[in-house]
C-alpha positions as CSV (number, residue, x, y, z in Angstrom):
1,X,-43.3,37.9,25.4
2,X,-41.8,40.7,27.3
3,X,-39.2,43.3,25.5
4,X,-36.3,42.5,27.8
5,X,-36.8,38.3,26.6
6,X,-36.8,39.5,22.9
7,X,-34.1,41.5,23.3
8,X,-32.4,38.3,25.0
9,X,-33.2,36.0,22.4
10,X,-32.5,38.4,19.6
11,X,-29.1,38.4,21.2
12,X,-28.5,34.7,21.4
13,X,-29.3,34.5,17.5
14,X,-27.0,37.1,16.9
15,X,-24.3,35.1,18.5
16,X,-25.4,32.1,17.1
17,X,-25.2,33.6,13.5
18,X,-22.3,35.3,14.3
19,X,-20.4,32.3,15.6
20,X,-21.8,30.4,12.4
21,X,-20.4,32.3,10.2
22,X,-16.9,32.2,12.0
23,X,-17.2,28.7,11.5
24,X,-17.6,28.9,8.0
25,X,-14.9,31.5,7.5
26,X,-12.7,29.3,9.6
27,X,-13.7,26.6,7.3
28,X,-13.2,28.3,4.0
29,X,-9.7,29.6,5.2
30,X,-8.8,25.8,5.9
31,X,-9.8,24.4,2.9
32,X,-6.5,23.0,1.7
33,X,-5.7,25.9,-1.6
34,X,-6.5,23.8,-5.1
35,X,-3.5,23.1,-7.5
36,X,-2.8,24.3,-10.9
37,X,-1.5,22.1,-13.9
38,X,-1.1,24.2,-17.3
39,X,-0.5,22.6,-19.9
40,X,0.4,24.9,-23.5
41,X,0.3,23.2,-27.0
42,X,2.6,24.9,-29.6
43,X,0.8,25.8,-32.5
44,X,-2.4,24.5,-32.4
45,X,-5.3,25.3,-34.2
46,X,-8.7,24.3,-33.4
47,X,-8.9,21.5,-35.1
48,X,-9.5,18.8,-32.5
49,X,-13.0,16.4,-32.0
50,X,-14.2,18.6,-29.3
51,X,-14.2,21.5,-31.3
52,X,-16.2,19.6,-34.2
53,X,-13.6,18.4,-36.4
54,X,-14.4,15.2,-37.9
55,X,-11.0,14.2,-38.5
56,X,-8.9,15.0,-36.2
57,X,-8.6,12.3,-33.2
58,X,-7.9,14.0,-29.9
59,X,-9.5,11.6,-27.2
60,X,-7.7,12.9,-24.2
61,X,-8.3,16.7,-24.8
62,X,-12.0,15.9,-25.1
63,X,-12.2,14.1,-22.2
64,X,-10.7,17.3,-20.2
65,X,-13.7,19.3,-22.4
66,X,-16.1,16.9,-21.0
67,X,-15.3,17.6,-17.1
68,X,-14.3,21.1,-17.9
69,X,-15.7,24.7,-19.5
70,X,-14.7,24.7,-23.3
71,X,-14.1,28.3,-24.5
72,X,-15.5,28.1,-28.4
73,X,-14.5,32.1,-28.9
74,X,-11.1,32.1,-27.3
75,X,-8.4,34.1,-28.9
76,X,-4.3,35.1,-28.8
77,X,-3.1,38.4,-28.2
78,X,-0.4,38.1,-31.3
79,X,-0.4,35.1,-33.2
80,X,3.7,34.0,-32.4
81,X,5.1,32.3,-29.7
82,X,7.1,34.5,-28.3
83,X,4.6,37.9,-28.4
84,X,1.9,35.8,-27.2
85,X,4.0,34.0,-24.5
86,X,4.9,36.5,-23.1
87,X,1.9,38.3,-22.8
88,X,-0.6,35.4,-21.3
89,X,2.4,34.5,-19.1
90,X,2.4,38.3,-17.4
91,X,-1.2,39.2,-18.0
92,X,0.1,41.8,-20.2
93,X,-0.8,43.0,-23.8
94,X,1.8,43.0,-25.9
95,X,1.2,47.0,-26.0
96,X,2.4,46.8,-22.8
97,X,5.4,44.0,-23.1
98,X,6.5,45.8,-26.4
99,X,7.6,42.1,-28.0
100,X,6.5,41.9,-31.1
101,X,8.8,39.4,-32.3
102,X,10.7,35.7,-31.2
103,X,13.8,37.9,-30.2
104,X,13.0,39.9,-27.1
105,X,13.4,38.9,-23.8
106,X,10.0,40.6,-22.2
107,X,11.5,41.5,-19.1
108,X,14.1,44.1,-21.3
109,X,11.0,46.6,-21.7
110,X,9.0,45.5,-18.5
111,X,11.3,44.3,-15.7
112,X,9.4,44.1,-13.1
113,X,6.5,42.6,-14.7
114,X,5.3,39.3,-12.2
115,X,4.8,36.5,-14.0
116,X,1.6,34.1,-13.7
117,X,3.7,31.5,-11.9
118,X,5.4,34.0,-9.8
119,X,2.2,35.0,-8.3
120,X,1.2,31.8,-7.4
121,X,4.9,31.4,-5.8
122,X,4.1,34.6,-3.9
123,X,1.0,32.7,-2.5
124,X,3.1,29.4,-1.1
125,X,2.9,27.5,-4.2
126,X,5.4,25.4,-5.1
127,X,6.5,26.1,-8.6
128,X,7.5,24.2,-11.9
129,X,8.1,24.5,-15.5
130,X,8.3,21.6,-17.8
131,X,9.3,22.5,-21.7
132,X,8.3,25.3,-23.4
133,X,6.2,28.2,-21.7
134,X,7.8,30.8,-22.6
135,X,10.0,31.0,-26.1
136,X,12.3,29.2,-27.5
137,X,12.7,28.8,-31.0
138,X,11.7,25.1,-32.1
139,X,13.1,22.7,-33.2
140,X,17.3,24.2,-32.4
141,X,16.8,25.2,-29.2
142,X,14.7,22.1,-27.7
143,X,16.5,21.2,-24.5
144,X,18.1,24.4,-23.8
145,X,16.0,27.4,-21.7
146,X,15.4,29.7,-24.5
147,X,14.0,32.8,-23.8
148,X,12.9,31.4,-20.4
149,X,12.2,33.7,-17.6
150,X,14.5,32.0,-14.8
151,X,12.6,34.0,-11.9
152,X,9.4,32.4,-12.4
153,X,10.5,28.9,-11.5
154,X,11.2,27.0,-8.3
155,X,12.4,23.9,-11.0
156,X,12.8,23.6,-14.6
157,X,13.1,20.5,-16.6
158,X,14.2,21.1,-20.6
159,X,13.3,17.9,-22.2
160,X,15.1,16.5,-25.7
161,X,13.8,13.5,-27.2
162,X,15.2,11.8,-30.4
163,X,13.3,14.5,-32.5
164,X,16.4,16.4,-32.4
165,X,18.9,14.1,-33.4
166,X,16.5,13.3,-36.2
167,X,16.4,16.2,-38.0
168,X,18.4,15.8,-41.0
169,X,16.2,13.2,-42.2
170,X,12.8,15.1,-42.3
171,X,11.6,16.6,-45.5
172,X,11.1,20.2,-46.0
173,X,9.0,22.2,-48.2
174,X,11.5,23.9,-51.1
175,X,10.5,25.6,-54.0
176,X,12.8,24.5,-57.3
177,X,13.0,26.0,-60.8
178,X,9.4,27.2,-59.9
179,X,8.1,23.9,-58.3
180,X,7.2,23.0,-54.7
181,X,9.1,20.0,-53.5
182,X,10.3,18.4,-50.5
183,X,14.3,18.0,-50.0
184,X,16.3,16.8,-46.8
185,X,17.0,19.0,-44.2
186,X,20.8,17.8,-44.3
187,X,20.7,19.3,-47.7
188,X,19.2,22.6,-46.8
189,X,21.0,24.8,-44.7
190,X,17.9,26.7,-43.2
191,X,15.3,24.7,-42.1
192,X,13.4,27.7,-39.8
193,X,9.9,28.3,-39.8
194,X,9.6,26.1,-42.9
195,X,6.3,23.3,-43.5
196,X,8.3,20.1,-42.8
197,X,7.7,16.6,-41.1
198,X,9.2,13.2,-40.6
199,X,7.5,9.8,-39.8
200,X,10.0,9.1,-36.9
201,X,11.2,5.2,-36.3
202,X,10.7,4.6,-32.4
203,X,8.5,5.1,-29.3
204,X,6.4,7.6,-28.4
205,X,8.6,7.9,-24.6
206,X,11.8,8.6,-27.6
207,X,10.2,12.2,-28.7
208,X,10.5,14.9,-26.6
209,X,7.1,15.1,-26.1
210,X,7.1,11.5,-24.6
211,X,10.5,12.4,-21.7
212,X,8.6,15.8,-21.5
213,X,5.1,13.8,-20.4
214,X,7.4,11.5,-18.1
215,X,8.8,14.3,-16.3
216,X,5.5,15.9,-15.6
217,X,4.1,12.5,-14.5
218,X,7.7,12.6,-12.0
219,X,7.1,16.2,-10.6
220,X,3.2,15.0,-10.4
221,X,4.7,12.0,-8.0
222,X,6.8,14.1,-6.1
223,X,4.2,16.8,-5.2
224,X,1.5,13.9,-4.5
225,X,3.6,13.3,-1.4
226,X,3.9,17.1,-0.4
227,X,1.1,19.1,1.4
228,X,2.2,22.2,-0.1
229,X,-0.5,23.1,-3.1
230,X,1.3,23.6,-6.7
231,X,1.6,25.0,-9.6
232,X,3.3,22.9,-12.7
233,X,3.1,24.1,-16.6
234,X,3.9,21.7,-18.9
235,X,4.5,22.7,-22.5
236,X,4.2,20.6,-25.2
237,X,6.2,21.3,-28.7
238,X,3.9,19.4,-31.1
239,X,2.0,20.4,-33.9
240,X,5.1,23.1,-33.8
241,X,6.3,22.4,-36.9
242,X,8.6,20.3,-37.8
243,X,5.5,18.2,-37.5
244,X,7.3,14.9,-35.9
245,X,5.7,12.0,-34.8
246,X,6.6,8.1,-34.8
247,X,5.2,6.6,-38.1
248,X,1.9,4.9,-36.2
249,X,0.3,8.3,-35.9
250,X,0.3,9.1,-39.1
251,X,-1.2,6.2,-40.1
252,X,-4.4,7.2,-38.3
253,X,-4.8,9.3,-41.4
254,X,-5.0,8.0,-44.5
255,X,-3.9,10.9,-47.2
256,X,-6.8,9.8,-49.2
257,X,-9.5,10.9,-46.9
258,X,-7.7,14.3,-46.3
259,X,-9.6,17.2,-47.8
260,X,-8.2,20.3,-49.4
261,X,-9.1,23.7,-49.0
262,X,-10.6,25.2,-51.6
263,X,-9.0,28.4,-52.7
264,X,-10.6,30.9,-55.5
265,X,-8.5,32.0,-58.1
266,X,-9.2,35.8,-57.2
267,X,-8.1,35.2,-53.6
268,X,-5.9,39.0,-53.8
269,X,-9.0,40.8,-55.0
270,X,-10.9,39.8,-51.5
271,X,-8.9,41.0,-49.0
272,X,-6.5,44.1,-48.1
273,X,-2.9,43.0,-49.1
274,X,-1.5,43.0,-45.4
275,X,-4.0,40.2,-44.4
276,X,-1.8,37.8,-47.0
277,X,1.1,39.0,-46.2
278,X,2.5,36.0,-45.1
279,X,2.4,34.1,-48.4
280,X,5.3,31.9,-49.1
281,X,6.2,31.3,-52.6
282,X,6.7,27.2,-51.9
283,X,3.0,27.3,-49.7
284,X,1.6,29.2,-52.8
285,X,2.9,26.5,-55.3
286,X,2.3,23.2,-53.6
287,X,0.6,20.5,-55.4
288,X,-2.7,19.3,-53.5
289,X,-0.7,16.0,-52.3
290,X,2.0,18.1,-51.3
291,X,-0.7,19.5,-49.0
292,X,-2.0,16.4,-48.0
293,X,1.3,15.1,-46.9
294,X,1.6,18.3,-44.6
295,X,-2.1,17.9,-43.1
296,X,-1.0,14.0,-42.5
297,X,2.0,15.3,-40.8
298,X,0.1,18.1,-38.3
299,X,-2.5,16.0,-37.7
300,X,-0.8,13.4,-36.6
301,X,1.7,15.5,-34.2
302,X,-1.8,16.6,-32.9
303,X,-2.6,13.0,-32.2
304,X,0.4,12.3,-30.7
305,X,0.8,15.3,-28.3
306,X,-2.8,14.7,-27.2
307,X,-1.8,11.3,-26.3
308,X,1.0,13.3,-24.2
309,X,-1.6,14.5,-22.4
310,X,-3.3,11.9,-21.5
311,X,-0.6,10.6,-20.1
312,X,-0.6,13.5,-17.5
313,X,-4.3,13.2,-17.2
314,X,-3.8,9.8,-16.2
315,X,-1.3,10.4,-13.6
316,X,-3.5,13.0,-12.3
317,X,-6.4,10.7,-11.8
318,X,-3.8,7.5,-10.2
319,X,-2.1,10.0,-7.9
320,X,-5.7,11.3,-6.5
321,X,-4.9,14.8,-7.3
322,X,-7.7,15.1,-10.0
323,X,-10.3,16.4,-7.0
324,X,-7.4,18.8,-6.3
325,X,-6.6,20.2,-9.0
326,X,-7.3,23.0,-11.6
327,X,-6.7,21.7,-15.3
328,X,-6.4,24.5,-18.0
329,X,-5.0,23.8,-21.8
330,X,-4.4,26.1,-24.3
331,X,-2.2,26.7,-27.5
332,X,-0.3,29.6,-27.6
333,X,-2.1,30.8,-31.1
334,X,-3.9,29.3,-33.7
335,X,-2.7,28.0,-37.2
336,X,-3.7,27.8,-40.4
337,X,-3.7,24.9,-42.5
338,X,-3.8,26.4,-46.5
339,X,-7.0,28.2,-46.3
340,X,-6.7,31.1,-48.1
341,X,-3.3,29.9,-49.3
342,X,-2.3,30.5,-45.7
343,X,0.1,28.1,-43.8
344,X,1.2,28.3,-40.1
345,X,0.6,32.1,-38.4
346,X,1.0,35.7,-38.0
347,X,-2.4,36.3,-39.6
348,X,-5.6,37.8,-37.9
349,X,-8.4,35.4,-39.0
350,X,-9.9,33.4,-37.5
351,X,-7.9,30.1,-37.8
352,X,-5.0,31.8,-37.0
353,X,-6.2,34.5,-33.9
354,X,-8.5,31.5,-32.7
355,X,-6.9,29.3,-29.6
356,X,-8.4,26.2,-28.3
357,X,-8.9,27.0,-24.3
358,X,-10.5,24.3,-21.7
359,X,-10.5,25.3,-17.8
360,X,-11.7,22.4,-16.1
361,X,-12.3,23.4,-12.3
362,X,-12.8,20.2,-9.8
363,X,-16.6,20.8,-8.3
364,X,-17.9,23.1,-10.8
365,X,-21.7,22.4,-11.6
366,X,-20.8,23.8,-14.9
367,X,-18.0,21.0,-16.4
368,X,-19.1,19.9,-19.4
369,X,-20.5,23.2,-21.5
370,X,-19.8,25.2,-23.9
371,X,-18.8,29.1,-23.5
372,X,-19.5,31.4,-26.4
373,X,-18.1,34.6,-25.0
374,X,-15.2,36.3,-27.2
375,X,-12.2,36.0,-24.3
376,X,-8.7,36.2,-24.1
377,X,-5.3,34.3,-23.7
378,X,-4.4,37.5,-21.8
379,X,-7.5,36.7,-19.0
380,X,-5.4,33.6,-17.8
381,X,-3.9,35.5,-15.3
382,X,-6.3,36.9,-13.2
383,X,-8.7,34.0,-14.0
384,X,-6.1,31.6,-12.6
385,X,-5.2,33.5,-9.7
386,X,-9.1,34.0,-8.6
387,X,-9.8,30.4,-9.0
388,X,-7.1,29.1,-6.9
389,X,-8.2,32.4,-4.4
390,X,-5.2,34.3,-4.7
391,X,-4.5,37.3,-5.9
392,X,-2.7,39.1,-9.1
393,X,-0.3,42.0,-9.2
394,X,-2.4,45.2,-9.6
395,X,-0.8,46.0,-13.3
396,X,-2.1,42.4,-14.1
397,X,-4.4,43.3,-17.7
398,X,-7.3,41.4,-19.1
399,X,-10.1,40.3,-17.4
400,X,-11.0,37.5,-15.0
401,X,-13.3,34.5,-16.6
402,X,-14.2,33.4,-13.1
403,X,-17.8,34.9,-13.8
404,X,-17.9,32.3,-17.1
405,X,-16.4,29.1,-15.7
406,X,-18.9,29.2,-12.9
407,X,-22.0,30.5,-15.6
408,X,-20.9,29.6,-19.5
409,X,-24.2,31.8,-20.4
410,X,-22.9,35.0,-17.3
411,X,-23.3,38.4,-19.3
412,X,-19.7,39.7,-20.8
413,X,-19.3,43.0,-22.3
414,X,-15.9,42.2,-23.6
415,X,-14.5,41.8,-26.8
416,X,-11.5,40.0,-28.0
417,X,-8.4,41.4,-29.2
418,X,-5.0,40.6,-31.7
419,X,-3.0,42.5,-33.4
420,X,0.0,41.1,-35.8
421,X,2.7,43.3,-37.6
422,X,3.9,43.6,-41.1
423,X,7.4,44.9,-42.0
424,X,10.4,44.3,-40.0
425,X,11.9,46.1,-37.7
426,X,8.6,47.7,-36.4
427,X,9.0,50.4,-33.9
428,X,5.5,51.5,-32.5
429,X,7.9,54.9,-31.0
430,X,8.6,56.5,-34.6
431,X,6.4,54.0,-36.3
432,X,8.8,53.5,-38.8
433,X,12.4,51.4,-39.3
434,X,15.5,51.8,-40.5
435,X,15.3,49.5,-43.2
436,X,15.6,51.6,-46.2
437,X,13.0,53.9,-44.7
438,X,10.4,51.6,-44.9
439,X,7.8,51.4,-42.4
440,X,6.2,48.6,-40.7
441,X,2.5,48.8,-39.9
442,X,0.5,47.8,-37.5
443,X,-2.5,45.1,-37.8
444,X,-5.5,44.9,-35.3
445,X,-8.6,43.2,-34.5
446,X,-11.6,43.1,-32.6
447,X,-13.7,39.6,-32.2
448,X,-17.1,40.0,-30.7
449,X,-19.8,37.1,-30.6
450,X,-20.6,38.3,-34.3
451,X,-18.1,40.6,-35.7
452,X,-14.6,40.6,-36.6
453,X,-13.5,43.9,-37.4
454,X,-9.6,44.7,-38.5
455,X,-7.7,47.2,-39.9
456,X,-4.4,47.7,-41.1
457,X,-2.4,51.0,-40.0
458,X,-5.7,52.6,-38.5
459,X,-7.3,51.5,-42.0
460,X,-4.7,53.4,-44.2
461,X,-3.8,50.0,-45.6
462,X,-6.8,48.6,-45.4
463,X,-9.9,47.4,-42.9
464,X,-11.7,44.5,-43.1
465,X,-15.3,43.1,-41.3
466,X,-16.5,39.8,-41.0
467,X,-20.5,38.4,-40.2
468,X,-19.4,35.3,-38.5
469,X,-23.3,34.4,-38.0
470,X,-23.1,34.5,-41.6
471,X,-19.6,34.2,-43.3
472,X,-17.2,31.6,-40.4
473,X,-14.6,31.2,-43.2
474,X,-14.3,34.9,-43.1
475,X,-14.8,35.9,-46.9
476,X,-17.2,38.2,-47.4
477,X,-15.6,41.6,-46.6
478,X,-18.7,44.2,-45.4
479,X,-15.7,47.1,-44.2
480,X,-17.0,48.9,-47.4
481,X,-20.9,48.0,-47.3
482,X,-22.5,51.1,-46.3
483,X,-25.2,49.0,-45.1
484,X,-23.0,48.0,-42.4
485,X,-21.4,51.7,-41.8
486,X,-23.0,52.0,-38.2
487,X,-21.4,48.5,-37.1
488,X,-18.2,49.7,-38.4
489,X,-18.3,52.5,-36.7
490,X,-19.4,51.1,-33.0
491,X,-16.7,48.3,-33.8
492,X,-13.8,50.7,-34.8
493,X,-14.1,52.8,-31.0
494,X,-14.4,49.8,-29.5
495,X,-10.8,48.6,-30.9
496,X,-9.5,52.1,-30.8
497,X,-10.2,51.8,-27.3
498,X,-8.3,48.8,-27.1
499,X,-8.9,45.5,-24.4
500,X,-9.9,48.2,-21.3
């Protein structure tokens, strides 16, 4: 073959690879953009089926595990709504957001933060919010917008089911002349924050979890008929306590099958006083059916808000938009459920730091296994964005799990990191308050495949490290163990260096 007929043909396969790959570039730019459906519990642990619980009956959340990458090792930035809201709604730590609490608005310390659903509006996406996403406190202001960010949503919908004009009758958890009890809510005249529940009369559409699921299912309809891609979050109020559900899920569990955790009677010698710090003197004195009454109660608003979303699930699948869309579901922090003496949040153990977190991605070889890389609630937003093949703002923090949806097993250098306060009124600028000159303190913690690693005001109040190959319940404190000195030391400039 003559040089002037190779360098002929070597042209024509250039052009032909060339033009090839214009095809496919053409192709890949026309591929109509997937959706997004978030959907947020409030206050849930991990104590579903798919995450081994042999109690607990979540059907439809398994299902999504089993077409989707569960995250075993997922974990909250600050374990309350409204810090860790905020902060997996911007991509932001809450170092960066400054809320540390269910009063501030984020956007009063970063105000031109852009949201997660803004930058999928930014991209052509239509836009909708359905509940709670971001905070509002639960159960008074259900059905109003709360501490909602108005500029991240094309459409709101603020459901209010029957729930609401129920609340004088549920019980709540009292302490009298020494005693846990149970009293009325009309009799009370604070019910915040407080273990309570009621075995509601009436459907499961009455709550308002069920019109909240009915509107998602509407908005689902409406954007079935629309060639414009979306993105709709749905947020759910249930386990959120008052733990409400009509009387049918709690009969799914029988109080005499309920176990109790088992609590030593030296409990405050094991630990640094900060990591209890959220004893309650009615949690510390309830009777072991008083705590089976409020483990009936959570788990069956669990089973009734996974119901919920099976509902959307289902909707999903009859509108065709299943093959379409991207399905992620998360809490917004874990909970604890009287280990350690410990009820509800705002501690950093596990049960409490530890989120439940499913991405199901339609196409991916991978649906269906199990991550056990420490990640982030804070990693939604990039991950979101590079799935759906847009892009984040540039400030945007964490770290994209792109890399892990598409390879559970993908090498991950990261760690996972919370943080929690004690004291009111903490001000991370003088570190201290104005409440009698007391000062708040910081807690934070590290969660690697292994380790957890805290400490309490830079371990002035305390540190704390945990063998999870060895010790899951988190009892055994080695912070002290001088056999463990060099992992305490690799561990502590690792969280000194913070989520980078």
């Amino acid at each position: 073959m003559n040089s002037r007929l190779k360098i002929t043909l070597l042209a024509l396969l250039g052009c032909s690879l060339i033009t090839e790959h214009s095809l496919l570039l053409t192709s890949a730019s026309a591929a109509p953009k997937l959706n997004v459906l978030h959907i947020v519990s409030d206050d849930l642990c991990a104590r579903l089926g798919c995450y081994g619980d042999p109690m607990v009956k979540s059907p439809n959340i398994d299902r999504l595990a089993a077409r989707g990458v569960k995250f075993d090792r997922a974990y909250c930035q600050f374990p309350l709504c409204n810090p860790s809201r905020a902060s997996f709604m911007t991509g932001l730590r809450p170092d960066t957001t400054k809320v540390y609490e269910n009063a501030t608005q984020f956007r009063k310390n970063v105000p031109d933060a852009v949201s997660l659903p803004q930058s999928f509006q930014k991209a052509g996406y239509s836009v909708a919010r359905v509940g709670k996403l971001y905070h509002y406190g639960v159960p008074t202001q259900i059905g109003t917008d709360g501490l909602d960010d108005h500029v991240s949503w094309e459409k709101v919908v603020n459901p209010r089911g029957r729930d609401i004009d129920d609340l004088n009758m549920i019980e709540v958890l009292t302490l009298a002349d020494g005693k846990a009890t149970t009293k009325k809510a009309a009799e009370l005249k604070d019910t915040g924050g407080t273990l309570s529940w009621l075995a509601a009369e009436g459907a499961d559409a009455d709550q308002t979890d069920g019109k909240g699921a009915a509107a998602a299912i509407a908005l689902l309809e409406e954007r079935a008929k629309d060639t414009k891609p979306f993105y709709l979050a749905v947020g759910f109020y249930r386990p959120h306590t008052p733990y409400i559900a009509p009387k049918k899920w709690f009969e799914m569990y029988p109080r005499d099958q309920i176990k109790v955790p088992k609590v030593p009677a030296n409990l405050t010698e094991l630990f640094p006083a900060p990591a209890l710090g959220t004893h309650r003197p009615a949690e510390l004195a309830m009777s072991d059916d008083l705590k089976r009454l409020a483990l009936q109660a959570y788990h069956a608003s669990t089973s009734f808000m996974d119901a919920r979303v099976g509902e959307v699930l289902d909707a999903l699948d009859r509108l065709k938009l299943t093959d379409k869309t991207i399905v992620v579901f998360h809490s917004d922090h874990g909970y604890h459920l009287g280990e350690k003496n410990l009820w509800q949040k705002m501690s950093i153990f596990e049960e409490s730091a530890r989120v439940p977190l499913i991405i199901a991605v339609p196409g991916n070889k991978q649906n269906g296994k199990v991550c056990l890389a420490p990640v982030e609630l804070v990693d939604l937003h990039k991950t979101l964005t590079e799935l759906a093949g847009i892009v984040a703002d540039s400030k945007t923090e964490g770290h994209s799990l792109r890399a892990l949806v598409e390879n559970p097993k993908a090498k991950w250098d990261h760690a996972a990191f919370s943080q929690v306060t004690r004291g009111t009124l903490y001000n991370l600028t003088t570190n201290a308050t104005e409440n009698k000159g007391k000062r708040g303190i910081m807690g934070r913690s590290l969660r690697t495949e292994r380790w957890r690693y805290t400490e309490w005001d830079e371990s002035r109040a305390g540190a704390e490290l945990y063998d999870h190959d060895n010790d899951p319940g988190e009892w055994k404190n080695l912070a002290t163990d001088p056999k463990h000195a060099k992992t305490v030391a690799e561990l502590k400039a690792k969280l000194h260096a913070g989520g980078k």
